[in-house]
C-alpha positions in Angstrom: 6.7 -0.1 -19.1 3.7 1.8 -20.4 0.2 1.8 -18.4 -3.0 1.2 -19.4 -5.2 3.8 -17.1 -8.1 5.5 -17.0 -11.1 5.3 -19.8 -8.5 3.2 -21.6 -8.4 0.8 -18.6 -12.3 0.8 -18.3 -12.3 -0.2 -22.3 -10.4 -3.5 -21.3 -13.8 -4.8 -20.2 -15.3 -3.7 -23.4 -13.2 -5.4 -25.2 -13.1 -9.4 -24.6 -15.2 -11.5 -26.4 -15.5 -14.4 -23.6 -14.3 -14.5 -20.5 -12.8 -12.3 -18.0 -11.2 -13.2 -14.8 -9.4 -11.5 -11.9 -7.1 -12.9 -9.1 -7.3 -10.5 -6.2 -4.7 -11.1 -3.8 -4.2 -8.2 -2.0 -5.5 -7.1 1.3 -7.0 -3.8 0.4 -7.1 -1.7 -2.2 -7.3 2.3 -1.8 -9.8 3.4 -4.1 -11.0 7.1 -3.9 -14.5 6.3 -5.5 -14.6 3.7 -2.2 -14.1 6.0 0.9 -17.5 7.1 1.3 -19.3 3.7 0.7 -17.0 2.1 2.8 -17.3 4.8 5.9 -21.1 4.0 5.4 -20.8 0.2 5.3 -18.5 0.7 9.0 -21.2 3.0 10.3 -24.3 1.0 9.4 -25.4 3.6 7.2 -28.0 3.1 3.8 -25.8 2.9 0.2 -27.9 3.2 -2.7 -25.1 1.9 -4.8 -24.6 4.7 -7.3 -20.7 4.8 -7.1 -21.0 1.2 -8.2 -23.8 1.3 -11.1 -21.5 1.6 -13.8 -19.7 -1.8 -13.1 -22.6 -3.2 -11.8 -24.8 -2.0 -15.5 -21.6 -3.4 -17.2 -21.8 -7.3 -15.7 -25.6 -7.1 -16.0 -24.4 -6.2 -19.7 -22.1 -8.9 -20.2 -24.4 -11.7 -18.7 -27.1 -10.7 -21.1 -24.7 -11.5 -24.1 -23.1 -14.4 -22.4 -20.1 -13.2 -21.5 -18.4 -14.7 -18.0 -16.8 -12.4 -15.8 -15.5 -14.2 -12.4 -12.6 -13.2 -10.1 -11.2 -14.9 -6.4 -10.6 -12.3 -3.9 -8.0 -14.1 -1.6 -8.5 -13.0 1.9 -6.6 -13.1 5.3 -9.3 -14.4 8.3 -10.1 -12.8 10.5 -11.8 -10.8 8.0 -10.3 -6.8 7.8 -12.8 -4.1 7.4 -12.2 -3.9 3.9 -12.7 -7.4 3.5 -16.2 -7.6 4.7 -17.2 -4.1 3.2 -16.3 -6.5 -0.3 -18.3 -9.3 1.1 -21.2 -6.9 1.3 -20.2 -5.5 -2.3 -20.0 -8.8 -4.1 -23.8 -9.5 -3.4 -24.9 -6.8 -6.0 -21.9 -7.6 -8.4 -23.0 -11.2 -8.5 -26.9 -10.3 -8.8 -25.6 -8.6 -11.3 -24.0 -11.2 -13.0 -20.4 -11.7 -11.8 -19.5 -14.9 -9.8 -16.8 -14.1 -7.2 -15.9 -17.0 -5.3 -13.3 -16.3 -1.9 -10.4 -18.1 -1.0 -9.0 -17.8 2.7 -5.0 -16.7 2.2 -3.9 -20.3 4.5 -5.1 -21.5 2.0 -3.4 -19.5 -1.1 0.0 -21.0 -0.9 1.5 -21.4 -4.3 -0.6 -19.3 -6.4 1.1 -15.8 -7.4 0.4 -12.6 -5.4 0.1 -10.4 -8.7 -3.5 -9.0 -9.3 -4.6 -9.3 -12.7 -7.2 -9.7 -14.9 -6.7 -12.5 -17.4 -9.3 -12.2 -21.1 -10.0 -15.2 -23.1 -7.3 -16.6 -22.0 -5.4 -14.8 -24.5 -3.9 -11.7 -23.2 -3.7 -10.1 -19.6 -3.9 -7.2 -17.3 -1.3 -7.2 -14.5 -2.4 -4.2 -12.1 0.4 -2.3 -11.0 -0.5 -0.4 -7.6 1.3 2.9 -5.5 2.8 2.1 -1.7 -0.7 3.6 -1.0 -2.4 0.5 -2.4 -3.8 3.1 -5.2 -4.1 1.5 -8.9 -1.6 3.2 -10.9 -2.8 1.3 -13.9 -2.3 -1.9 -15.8 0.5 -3.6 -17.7 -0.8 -5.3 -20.7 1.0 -8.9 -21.1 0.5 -10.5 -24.4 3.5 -13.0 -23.7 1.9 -16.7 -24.7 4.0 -18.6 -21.8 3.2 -15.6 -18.9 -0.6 -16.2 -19.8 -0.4 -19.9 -20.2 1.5 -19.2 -16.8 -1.6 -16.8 -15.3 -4.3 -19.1 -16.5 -3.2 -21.9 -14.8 -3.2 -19.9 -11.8 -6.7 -19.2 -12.5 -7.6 -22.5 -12.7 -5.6 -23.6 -9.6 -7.6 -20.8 -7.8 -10.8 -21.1 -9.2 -11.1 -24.5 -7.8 -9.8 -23.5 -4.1 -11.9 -20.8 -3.8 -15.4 -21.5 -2.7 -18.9 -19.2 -3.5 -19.6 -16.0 -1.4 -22.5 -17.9 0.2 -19.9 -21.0 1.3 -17.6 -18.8 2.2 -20.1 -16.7 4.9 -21.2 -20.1 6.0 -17.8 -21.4 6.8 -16.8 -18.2 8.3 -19.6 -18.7 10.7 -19.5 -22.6 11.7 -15.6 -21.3 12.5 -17.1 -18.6 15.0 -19.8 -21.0 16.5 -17.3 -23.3 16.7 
């Protein structure tokens, strides 16, 4: 199995001409560029975002042209210090133009636990990660029944999951209640 990494990874969201969307399943994901911003988040401290300009440029870039870039981060509650450092993230990627909706994992049964992206519906991305929870890279599927496979799990996910803002609210009607 050959890897897509590196620039050639970052061209994959260069290259659709639609739609892009991600199923995040995991429970963290150990990426060097995130130490820092997440040791700031835990410690209350001021990010100005730099580390994440690029992607955030790029989905500004992609809403401009029309293009729809959307993922479901499927979460365990109580929410892990990861988990709410990407709550805090996914304002700024959806100002930006990305809509990331959250589904609680009691409520994931059935869908697959393999992250990928899927792009217009046509061909995929199944991220392959170390022990670590470090992205190795990306297995490019271009099998028509495995992505007729993965977009239906998109579409069984997208309409589980519920909007960042829902998501916050319902977290905090459970803790009031």
């Amino acid at each position: 199995m050959t890897l897509v990494s590196g620039d050639a990874f970052g061209d994959l969201f260069r290259s659709f001409e639609h739609t892009a969307f991600r199923l995040e399943p995991r429970e963290r994901y150990n990426s060097p560029g995130e130490h820092e911003p997440i040791r700031k988040f835990l410690a209350g401290e001021p990010d100005d975002l730099a580390w994440n300009r690029p992607w955030l440029d790029l989905m500004a870039e992609h809403a401009a042209k029309g293009k729809f870039v959307h993922r479901v981060r499927v979460v365990s509650v109580p929410l892990s210090d990861y988990s709410r450092f990407g709550l805090w993230c996914a304002q700024f990627a959806i100002q930006a133009g990305e809509d990331i909706r959250y589904l609680d994992r009691a409520q994931a049964a059935g869908l697959p636990e393999l992250d990928y992206w899927l792009f217009d519906s046509k061909w995929a991305a199944r991220l392959k990660f170390d022990e670590d929870d470090v992205l190795l890279g990306a297995e490019i599927v271009t099998d028509p029944a495995t992505v007729v496979e993965l977009a239906a799990a998109r579409d069984d996910a997208w309409h589980r999951a519920v909007t960042r803002d829902q998501f916050l609210a319902d977290l905090a009607r459970e803790l009031d209640g």
